[in-house]
VEXLUMDREN-786233 format. One record per residue: x, y, z of N, C-alpha, C in turn; residue number from 0; residue in three letters. Coordinates in nm, 3 decimals. Each point is the difference from the previous one (the first is absolute). Example, Ala and Ser with C-alpha at 12.3 -4.5 7.8 and 13.67 -1.06 7.14 Angstrom:
// VEXLUMDREN-786233
> n_x  n_y  n_z  ca_x  ca_y  ca_z  c_x  c_y  c_z  dolum  seke
> 1.319  -0.569  0.780  -0.089  0.119  0.000  0.090  0.120  0.000  0  ALA
> -0.035  0.105  -0.072  0.082  0.119  0.006  -0.077  0.109  0.073  1  SER
END
This chain:
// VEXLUMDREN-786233
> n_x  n_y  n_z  ca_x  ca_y  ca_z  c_x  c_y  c_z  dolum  seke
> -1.265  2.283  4.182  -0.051  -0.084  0.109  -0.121  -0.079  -0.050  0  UNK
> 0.015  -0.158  0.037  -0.138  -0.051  -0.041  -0.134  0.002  0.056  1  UNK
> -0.085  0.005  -0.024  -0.178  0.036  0.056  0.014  -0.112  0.065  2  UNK
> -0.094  0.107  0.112  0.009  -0.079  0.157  -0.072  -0.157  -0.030  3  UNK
> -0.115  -0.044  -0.140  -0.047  -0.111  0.011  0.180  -0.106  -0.060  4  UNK
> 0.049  0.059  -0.062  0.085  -0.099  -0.044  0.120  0.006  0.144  5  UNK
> 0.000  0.070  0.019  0.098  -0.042  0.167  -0.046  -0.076  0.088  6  UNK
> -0.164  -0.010  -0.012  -0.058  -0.086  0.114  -0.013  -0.101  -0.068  7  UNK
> 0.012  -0.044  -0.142  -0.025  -0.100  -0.094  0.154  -0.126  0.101  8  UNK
> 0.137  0.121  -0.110  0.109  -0.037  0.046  0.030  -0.061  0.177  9  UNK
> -0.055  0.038  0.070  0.010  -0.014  0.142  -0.114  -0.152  -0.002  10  UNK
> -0.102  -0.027  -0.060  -0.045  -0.127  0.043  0.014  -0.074  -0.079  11  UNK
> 0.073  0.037  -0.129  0.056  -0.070  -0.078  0.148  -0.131  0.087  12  UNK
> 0.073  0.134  0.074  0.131  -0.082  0.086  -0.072  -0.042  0.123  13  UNK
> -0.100  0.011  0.061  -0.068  -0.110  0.092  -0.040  -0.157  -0.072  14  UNK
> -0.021  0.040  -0.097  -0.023  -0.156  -0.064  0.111  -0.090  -0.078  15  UNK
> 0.111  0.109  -0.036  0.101  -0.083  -0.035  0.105  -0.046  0.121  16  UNK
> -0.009  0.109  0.102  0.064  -0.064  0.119  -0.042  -0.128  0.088  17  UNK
> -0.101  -0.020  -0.082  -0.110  -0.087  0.102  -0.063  0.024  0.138  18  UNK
> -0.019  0.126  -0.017  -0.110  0.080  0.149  -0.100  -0.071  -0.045  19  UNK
> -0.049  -0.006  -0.057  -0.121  -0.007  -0.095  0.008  -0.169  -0.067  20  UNK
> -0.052  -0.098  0.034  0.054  -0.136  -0.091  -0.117  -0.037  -0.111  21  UNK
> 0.033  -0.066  -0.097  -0.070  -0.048  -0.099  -0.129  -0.054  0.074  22  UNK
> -0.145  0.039  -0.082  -0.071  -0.040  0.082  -0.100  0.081  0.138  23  UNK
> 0.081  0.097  0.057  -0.056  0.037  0.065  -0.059  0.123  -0.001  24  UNK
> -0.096  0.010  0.061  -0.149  0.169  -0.008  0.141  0.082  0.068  25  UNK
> -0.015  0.097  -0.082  0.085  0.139  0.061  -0.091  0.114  0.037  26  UNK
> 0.032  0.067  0.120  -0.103  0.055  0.031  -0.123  0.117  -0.135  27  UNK
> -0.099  0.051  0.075  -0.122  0.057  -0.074  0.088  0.134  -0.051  28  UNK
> -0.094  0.035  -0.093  0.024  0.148  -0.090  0.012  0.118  0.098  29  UNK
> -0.118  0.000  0.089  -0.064  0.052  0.088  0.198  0.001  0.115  30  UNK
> 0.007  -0.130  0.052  0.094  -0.001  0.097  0.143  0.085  -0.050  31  UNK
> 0.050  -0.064  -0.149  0.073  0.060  -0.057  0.000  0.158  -0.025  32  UNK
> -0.089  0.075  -0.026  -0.003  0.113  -0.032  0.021  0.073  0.134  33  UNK
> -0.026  -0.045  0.133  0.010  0.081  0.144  0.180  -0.060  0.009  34  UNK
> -0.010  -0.133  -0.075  0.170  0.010  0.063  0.095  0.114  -0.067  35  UNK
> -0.019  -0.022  -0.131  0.095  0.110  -0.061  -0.070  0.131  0.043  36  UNK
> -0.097  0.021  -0.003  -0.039  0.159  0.062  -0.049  0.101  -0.140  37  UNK
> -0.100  -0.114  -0.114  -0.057  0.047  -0.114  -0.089  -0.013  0.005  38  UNK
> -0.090  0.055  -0.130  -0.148  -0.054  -0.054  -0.017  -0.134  -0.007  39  UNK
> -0.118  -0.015  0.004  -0.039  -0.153  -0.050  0.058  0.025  -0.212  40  UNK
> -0.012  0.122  -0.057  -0.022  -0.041  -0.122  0.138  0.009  -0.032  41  UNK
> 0.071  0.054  0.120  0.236  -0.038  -0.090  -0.023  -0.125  0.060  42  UNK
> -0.069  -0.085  0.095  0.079  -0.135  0.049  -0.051  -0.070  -0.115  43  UNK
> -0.103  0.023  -0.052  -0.089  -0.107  -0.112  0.073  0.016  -0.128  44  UNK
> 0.087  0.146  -0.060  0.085  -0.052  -0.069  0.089  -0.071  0.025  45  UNK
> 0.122  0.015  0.115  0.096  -0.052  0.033  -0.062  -0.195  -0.035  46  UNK
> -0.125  -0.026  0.074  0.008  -0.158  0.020  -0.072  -0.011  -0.177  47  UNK
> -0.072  0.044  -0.089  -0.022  -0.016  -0.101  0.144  -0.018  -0.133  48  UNK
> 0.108  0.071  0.045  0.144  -0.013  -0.021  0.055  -0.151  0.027  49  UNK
> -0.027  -0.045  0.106  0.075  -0.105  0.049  -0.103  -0.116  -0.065  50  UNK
> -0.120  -0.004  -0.010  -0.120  -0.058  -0.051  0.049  -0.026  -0.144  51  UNK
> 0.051  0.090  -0.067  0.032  -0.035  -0.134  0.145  -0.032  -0.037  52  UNK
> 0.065  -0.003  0.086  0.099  -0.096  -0.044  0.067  -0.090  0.069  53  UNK
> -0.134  -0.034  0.003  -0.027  -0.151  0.094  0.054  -0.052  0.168  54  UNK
> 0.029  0.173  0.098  0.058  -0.095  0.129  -0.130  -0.005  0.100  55  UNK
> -0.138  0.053  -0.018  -0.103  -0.028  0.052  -0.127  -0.050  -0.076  56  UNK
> -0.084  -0.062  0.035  -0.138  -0.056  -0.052  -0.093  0.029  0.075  57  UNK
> -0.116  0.078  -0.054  -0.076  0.095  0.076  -0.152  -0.141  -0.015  58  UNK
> -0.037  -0.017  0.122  -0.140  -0.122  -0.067  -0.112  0.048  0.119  59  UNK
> -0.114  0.091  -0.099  -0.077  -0.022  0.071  -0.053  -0.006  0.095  60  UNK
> -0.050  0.091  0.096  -0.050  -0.068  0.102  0.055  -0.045  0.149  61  UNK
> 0.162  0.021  -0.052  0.090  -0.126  0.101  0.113  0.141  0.052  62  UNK
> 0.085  0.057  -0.161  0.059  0.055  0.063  0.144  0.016  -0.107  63  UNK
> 0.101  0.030  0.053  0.148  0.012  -0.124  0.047  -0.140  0.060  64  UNK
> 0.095  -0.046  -0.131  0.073  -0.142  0.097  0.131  0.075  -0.141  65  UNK
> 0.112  -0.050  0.092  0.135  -0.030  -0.081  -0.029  -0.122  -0.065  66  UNK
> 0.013  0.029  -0.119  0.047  -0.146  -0.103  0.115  -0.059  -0.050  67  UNK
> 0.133  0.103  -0.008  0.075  -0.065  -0.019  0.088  0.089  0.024  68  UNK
> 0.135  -0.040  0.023  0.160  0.113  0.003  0.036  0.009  -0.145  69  UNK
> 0.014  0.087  -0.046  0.049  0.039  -0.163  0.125  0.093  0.018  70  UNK
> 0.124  -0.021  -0.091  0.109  0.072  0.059  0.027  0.141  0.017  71  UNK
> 0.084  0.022  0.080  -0.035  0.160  0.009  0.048  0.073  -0.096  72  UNK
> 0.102  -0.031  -0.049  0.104  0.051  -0.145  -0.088  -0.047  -0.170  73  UNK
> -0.132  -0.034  -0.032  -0.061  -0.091  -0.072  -0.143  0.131  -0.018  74  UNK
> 0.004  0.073  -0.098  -0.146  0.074  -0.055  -0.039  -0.031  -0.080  75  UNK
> -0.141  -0.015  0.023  -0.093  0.031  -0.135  -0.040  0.066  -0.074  76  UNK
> 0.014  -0.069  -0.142  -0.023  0.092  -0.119  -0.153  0.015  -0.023  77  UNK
> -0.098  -0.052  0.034  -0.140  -0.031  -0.064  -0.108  0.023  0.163  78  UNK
> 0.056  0.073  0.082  -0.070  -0.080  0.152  -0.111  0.122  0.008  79  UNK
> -0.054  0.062  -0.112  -0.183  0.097  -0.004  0.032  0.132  0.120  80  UNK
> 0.145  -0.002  0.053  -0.032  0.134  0.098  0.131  0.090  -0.074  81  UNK
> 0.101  -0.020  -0.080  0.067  0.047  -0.041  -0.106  0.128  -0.085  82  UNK
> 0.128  0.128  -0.040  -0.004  0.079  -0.126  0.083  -0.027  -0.120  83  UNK
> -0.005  -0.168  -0.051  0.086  0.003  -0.108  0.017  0.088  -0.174  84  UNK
> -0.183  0.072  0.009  0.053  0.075  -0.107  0.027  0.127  0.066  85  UNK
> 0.010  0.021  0.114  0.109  0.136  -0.033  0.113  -0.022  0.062  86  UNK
> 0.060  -0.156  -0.021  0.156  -0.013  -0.036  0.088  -0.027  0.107  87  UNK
> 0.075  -0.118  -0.043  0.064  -0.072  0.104  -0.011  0.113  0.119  88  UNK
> 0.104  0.121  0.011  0.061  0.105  0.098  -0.146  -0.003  0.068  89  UNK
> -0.107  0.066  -0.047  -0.121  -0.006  0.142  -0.045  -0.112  0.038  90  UNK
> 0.011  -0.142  -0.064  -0.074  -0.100  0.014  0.071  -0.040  0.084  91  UNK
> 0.167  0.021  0.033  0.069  -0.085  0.090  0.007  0.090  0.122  92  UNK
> -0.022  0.105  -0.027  0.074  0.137  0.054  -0.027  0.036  0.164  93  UNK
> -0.094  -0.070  0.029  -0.039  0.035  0.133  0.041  -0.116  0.069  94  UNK
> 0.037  -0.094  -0.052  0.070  -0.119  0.089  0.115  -0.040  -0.007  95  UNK
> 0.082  0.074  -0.072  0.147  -0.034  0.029  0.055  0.120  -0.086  96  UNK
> 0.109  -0.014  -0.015  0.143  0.153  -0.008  -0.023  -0.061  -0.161  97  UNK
> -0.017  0.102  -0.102  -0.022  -0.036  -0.145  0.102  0.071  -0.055  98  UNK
> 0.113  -0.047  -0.114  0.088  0.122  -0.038  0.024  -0.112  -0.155  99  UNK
> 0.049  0.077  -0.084  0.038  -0.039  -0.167  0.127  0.021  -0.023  100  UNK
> 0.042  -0.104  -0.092  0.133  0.053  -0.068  -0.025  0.016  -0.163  101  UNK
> 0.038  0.091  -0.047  -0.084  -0.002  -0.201  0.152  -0.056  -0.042  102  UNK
> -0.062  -0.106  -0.073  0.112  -0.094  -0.094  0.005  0.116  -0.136  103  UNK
> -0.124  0.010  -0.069  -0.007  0.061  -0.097  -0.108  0.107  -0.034  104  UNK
> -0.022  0.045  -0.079  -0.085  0.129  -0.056  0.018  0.065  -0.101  105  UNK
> -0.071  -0.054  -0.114  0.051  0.073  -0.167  -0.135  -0.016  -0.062  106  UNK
> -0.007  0.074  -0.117  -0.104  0.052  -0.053  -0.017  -0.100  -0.126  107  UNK
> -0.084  -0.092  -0.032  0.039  -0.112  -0.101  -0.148  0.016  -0.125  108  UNK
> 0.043  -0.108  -0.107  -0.121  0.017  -0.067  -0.106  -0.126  0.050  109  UNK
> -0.143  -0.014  -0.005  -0.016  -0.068  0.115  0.004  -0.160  -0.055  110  UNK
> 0.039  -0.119  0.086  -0.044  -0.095  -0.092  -0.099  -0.081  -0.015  111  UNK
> -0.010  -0.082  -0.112  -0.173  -0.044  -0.051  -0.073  -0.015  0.197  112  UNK
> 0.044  -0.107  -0.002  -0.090  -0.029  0.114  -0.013  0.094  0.129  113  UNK
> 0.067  0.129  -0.030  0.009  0.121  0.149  -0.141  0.043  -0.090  114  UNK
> 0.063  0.073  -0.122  -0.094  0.035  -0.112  -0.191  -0.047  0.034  115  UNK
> 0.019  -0.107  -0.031  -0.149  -0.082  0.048  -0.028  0.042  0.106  116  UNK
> 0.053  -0.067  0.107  -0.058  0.064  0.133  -0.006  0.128  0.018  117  UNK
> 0.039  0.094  -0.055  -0.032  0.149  0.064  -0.084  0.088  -0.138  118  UNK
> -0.064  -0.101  -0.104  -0.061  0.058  -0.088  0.100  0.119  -0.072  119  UNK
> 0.095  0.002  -0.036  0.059  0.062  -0.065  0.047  0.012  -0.195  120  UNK
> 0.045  0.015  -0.051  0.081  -0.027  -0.083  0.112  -0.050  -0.027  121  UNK
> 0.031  -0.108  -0.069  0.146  -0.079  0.037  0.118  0.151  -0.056  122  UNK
> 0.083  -0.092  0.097  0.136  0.126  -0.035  -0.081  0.111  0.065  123  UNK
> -0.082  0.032  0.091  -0.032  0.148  0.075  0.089  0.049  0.121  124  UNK
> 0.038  0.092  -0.031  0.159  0.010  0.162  -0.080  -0.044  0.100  125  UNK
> 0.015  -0.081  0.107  0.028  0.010  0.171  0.061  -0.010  0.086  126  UNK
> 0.024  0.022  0.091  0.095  0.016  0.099  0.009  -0.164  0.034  127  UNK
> 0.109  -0.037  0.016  0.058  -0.157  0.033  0.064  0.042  0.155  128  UNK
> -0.061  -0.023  0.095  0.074  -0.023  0.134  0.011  -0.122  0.093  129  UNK
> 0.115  -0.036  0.049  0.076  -0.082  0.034  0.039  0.053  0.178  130  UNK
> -0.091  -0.073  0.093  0.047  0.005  0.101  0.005  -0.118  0.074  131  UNK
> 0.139  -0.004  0.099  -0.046  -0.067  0.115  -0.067  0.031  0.147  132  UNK
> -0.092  -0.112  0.040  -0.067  0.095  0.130  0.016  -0.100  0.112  133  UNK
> 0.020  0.105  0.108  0.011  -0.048  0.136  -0.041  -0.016  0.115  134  UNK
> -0.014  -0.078  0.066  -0.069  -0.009  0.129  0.101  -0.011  0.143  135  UNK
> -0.065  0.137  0.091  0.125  -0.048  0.094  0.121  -0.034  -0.068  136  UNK
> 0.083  0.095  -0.106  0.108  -0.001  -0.087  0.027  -0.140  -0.025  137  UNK
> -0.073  -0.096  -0.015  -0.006  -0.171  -0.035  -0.011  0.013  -0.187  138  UNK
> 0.049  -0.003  -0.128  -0.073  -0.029  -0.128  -0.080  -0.133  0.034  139  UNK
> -0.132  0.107  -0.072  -0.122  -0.103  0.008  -0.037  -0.044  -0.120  140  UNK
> 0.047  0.116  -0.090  -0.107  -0.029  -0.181  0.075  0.099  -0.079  141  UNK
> 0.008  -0.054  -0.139  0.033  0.079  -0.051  -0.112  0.036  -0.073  142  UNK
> -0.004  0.153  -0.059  -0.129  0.064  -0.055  -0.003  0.063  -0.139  143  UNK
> -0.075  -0.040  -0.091  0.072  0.041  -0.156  -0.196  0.122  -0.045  144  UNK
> 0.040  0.102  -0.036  -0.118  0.021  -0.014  0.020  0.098  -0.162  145  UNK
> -0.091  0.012  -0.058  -0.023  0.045  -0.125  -0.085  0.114  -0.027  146  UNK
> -0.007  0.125  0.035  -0.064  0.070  -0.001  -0.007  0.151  -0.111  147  UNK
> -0.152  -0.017  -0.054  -0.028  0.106  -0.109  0.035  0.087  0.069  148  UNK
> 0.141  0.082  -0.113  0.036  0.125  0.035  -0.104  0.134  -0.064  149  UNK
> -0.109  -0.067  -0.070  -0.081  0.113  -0.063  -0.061  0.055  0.167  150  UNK
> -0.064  -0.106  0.070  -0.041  0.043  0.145  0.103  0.070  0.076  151  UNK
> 0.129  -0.043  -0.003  0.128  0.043  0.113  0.092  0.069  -0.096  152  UNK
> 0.030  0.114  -0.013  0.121  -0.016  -0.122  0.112  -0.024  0.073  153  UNK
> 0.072  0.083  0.100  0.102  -0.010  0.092  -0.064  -0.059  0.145  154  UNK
> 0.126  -0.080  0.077  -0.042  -0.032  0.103  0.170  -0.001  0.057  155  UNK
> -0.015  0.081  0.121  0.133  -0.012  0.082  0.105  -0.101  0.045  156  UNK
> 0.103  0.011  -0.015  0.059  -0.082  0.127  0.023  -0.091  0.105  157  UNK
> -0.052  0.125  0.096  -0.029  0.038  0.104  -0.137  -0.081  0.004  158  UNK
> -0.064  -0.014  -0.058  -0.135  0.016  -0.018  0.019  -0.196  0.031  159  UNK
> -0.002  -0.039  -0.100  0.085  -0.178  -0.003  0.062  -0.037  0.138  160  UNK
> 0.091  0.094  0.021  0.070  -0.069  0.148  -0.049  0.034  0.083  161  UNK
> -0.076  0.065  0.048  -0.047  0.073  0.158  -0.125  -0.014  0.013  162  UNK
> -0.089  0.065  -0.156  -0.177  0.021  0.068  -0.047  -0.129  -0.029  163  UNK
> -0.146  0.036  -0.002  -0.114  -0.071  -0.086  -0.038  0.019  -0.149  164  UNK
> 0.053  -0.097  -0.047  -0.002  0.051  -0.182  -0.098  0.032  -0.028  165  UNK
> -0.131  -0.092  0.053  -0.171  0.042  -0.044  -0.053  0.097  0.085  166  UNK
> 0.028  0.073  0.084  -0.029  0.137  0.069  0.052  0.085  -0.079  167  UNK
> 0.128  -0.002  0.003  0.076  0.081  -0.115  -0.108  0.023  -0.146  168  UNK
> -0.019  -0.089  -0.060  -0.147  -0.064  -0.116  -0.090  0.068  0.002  169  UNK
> -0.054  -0.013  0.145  -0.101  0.084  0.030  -0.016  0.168  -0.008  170  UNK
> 0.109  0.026  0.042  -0.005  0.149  0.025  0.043  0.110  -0.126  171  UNK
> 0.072  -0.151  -0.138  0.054  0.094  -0.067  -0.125  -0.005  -0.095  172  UNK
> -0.093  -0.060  -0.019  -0.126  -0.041  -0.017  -0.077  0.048  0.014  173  UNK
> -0.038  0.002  0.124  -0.107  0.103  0.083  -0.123  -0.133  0.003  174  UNK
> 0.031  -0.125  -0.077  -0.087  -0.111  0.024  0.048  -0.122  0.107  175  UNK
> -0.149  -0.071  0.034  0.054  -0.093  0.113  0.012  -0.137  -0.084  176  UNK
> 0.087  -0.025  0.004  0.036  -0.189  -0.043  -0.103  -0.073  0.046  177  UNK
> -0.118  -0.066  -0.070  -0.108  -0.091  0.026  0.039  -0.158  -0.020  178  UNK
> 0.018  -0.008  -0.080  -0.026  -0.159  -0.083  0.146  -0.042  0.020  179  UNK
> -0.003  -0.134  0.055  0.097  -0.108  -0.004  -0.041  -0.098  -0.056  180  UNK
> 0.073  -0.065  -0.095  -0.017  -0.151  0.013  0.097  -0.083  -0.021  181  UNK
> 0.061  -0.109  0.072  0.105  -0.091  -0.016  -0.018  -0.139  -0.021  182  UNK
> 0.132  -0.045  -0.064  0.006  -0.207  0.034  0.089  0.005  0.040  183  UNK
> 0.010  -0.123  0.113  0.084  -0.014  0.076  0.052  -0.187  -0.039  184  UNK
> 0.122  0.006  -0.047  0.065  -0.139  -0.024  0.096  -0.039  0.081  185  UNK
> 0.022  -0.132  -0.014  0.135  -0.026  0.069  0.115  -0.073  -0.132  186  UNK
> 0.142  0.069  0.077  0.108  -0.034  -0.091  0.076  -0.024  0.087  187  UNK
> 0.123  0.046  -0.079  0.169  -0.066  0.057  0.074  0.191  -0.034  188  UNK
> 0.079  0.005  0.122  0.082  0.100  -0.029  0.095  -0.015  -0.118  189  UNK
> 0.084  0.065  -0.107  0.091  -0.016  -0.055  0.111  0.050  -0.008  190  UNK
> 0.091  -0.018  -0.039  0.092  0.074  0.037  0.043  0.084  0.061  191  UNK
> -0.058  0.120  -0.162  0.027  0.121  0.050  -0.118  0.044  0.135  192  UNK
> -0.123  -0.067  0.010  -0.069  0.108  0.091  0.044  -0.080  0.152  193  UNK
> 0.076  -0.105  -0.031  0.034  -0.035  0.154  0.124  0.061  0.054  194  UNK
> 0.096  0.054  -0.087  0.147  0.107  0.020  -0.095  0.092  0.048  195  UNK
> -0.089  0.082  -0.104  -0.093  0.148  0.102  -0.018  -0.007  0.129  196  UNK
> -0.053  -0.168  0.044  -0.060  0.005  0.137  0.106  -0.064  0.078  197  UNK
> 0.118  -0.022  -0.047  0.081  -0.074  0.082  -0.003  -0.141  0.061  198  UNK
> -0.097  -0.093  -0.066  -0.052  -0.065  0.042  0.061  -0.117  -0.132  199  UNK
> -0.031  -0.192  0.033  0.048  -0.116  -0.097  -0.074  0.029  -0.116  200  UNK
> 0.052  -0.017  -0.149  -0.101  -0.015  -0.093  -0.084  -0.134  0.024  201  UNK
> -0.111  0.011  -0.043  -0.112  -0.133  0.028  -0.067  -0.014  0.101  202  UNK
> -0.016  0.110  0.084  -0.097  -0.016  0.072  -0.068  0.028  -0.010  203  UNK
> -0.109  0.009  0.090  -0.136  0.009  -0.068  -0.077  0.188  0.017  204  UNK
> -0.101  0.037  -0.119  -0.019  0.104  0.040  -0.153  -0.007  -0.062  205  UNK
> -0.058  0.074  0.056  -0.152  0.066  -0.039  -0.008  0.100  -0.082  206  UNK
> -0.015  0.036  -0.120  0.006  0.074  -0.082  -0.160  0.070  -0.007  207  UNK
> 0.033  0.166  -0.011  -0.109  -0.007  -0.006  -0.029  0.171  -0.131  208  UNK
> -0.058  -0.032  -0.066  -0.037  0.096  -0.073  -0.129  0.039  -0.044  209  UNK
> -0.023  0.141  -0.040  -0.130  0.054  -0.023  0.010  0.155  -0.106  210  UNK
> -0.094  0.068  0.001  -0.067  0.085  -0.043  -0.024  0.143  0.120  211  UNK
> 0.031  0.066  0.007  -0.081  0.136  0.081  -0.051  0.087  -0.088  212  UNK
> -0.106  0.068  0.058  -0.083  0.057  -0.087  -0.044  0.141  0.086  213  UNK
> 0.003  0.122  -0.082  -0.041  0.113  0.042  -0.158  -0.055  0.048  214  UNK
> -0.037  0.148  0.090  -0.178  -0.010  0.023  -0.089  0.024  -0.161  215  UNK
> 0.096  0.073  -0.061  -0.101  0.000  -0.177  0.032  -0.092  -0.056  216  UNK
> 0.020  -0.118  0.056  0.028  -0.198  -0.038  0.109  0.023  -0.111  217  UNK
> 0.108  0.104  -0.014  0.076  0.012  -0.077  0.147  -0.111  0.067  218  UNK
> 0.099  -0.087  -0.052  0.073  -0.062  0.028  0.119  0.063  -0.019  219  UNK
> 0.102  -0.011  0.103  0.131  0.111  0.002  0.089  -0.093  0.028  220  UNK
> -0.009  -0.104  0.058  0.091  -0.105  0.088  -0.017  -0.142  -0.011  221  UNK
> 0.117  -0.096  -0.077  0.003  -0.087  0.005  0.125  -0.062  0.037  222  UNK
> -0.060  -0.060  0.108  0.129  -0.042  0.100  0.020  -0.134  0.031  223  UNK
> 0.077  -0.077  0.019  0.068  -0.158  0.004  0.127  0.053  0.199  224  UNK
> -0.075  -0.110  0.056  0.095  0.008  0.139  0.038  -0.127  0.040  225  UNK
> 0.141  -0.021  0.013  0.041  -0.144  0.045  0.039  -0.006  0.122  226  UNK
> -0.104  -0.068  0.069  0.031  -0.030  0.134  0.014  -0.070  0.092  227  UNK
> 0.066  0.016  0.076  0.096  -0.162  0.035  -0.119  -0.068  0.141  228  UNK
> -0.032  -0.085  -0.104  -0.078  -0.170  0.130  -0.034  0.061  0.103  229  UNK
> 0.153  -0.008  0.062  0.045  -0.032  0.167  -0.021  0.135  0.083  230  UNK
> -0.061  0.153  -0.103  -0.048  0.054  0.064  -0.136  0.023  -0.014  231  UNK
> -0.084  -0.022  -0.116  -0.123  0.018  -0.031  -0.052  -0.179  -0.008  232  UNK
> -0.121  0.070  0.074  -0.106  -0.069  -0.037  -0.113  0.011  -0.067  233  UNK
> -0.117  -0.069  -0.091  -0.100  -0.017  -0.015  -0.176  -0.040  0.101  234  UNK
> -0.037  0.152  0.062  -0.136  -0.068  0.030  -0.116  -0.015  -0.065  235  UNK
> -0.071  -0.082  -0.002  -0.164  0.052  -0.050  -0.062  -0.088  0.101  236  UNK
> -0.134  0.093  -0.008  -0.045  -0.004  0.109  -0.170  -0.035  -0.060  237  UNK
> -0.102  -0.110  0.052  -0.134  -0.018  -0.050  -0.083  0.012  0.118  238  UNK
> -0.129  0.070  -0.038  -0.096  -0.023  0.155  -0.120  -0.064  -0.062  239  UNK
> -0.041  -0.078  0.026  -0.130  -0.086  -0.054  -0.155  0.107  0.047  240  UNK
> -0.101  -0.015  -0.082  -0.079  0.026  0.070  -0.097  -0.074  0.105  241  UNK
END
């Protein structure tokens, strides 16, 4: 079940795409909101700090919340500052829609130069090569290629790939918490083969995005590449002047 701020998120999320709520206009106070749903002031201030960052309210000062714009409802962000993207798509999406995997692949390889580089290793060092597709609301959204030092993981399940959280899983076989992310995010063209994975035309367009994860002893275990399709992700960033 999702936390009561992301249900109240979701609920004034569909007032503003239904147009209860129109572009433009003050929606009621924090204060009013929190007696309607029947919470704290500090779950309503996440819920509208949620909607604040990926862009369907603008908080100014003084005045009050205003809707700024309708953004689609089937359409998430990859970059929008309230996500958990390093601990991995499954929690980052996980509380707002039905998350499930299919594993294309999973074999134990020698690593190559450029996995090598990024995870500070030795070229030719085994890691685990996994190959999934992931889903939203059973929709393929991305396909997910990740590279991970088996000196940190030696075995990793199944089960483990299709059902859990791979970086909880990480965590626990560990006993450490996953700190450090860092990614670039490009834009390309699907190809071929990764547009058969998603079922989708070759050549359309996708956001690619790859990085680095890093244990809390800044040790690197995970280097991962995710192709993901446009028409469901977006790009926010967000600036506040002083």
């Amino acid at each position: 079940m999702a936390a009561r701020y992301i249900e109240i998120k979701n609920s004034i999320q569909k007032d503003i795409l239904s147009h209860r709520y129109q572009v433009g206009e003050k929606i009621p106070s924090e204060r009013e909101l929190a007696a309607q749903y029947g919470v704290t002031r500090v779950t309503l201030q996440k819920a509208m700090h949620v909607l604040e960052q990926e862009g369907f309210i603008e908080r100014i000062h003084g005045k009050g919340m205003f809707v700024t714009k309708v953004i689609e409802d089937n359409v998430y962000m990859l970059n929008n500052g309230t996500g958990d993207s390093i601990l991995g798509f499954s929690r980052e999406f996980g509380q707002q829609a039905k998350i499930s995997s299919r594993l294309v692949t999973h074999q134990i390889i020698p690593a190559p130069q450029t996995v090598a580089s990024q995870l500070e290793l030795d070229a030719q060092q085994d890691v685990h090569f996994i190959r999934r597709i992931r889903f939203i609301d059973d929709v393929p959204v991305l396909v997910e290629d990740s590279w991970i030092n088996s000196d940190v993981i030696a075995t990793i399940p199944q089960a483990v790939l299709e059902q859990r959280s791979l970086y909880q899983y990480i965590e626990e076989v560990t006993g450490k918490k996953i700190k450090f992310y860092n990614s670039v995010i490009e834009g390309d063209l699907f190809n071929d083969e990764l547009a058969a994975l998603l079922s989708i035309s070759p050549g359309l367009p996708m956001l690619k995005v790859s990085g680095v994860t890093k244990l809390e002893d800044g040790k690197a275990f995970n280097f991962s590449c995710s192709y993901n399709r446009a028409d469901k992700f977006k790009i926010k960033n967000s600036w506040v002047g002083k």
